[in-house]
C-alpha positions as CSV (number, residue, x, y, z in Angstrom):
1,X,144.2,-107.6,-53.3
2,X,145.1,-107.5,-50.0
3,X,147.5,-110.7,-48.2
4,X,144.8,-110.9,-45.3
5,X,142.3,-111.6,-48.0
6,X,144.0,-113.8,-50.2
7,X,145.2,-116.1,-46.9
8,X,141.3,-116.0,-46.0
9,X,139.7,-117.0,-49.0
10,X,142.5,-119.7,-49.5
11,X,141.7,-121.4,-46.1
12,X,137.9,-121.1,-46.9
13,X,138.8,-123.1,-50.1
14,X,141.1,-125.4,-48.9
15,X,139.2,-126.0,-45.5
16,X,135.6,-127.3,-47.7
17,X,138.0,-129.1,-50.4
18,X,139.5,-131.3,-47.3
19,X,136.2,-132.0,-45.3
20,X,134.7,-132.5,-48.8
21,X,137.4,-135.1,-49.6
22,X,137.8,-136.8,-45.9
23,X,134.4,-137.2,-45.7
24,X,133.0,-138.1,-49.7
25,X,136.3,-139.2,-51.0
26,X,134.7,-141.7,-53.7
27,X,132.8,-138.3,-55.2
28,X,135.8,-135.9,-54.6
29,X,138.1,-138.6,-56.8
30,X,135.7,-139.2,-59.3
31,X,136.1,-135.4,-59.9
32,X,139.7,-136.0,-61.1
33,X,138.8,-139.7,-63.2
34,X,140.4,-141.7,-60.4
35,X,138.6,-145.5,-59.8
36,X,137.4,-145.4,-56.7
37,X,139.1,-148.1,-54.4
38,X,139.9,-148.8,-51.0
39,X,143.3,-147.7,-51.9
40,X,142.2,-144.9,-53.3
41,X,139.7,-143.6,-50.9
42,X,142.4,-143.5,-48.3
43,X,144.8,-141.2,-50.0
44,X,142.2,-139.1,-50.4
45,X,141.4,-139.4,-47.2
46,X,144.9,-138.5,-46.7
47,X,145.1,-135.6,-49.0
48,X,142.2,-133.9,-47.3
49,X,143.9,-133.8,-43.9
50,X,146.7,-132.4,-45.6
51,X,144.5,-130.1,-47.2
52,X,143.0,-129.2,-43.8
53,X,146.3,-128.8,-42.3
54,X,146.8,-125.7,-45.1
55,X,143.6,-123.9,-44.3
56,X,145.2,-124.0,-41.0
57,X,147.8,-122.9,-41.2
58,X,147.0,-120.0,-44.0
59,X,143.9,-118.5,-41.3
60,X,146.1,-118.8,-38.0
61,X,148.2,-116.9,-40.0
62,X,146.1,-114.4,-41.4
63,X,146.6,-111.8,-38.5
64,X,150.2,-111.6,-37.9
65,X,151.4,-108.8,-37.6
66,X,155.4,-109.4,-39.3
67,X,155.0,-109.0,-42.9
68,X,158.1,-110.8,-43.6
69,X,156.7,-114.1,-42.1
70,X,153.6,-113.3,-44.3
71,X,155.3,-113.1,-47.7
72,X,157.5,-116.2,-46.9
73,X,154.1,-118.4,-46.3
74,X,153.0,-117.2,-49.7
75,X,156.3,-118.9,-51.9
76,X,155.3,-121.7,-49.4
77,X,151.9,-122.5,-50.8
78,X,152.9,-122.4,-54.0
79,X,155.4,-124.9,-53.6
């Protein structure tokens, strides 16, 4: 599989997982057996934008051009 690819489907993924969980986070948690609180819903709140923040990041950088700064995004992730 091509790296453009793989950073595009990942940002797809990770973009509707983040909107899903800022804006339905009582659903989104129940999905993992969390109680839903007020507590709760805010960190998954907060886990969305951070979520958002990686679909971001892995489409702006879809298109570059330097293949080292590619392959060091992927170790990145998966950390």
């Amino acid at each position: 599989m091509k790296l453009k690819i793989l950073l595009f489907v990942n940002a797809i993924f990770f973009f509707i997982n983040g909107i899903c969980a800022l804006l339905i986070p009582v659903t989104v948690l129940s999905l993992y057996g969390v109680t839903p609180g007020p507590e709760q819903n805010f960190m998954g709140q907060y886990a969305g934008m951070g979520s958002i923040a990686i679909a971001l990041i892995t489409w702006l950088s879809r298109n570059i051009a330097d293949s080292v700064a590619k392959r060091s995004i992927i170790p990145a992730l998966l950390i």
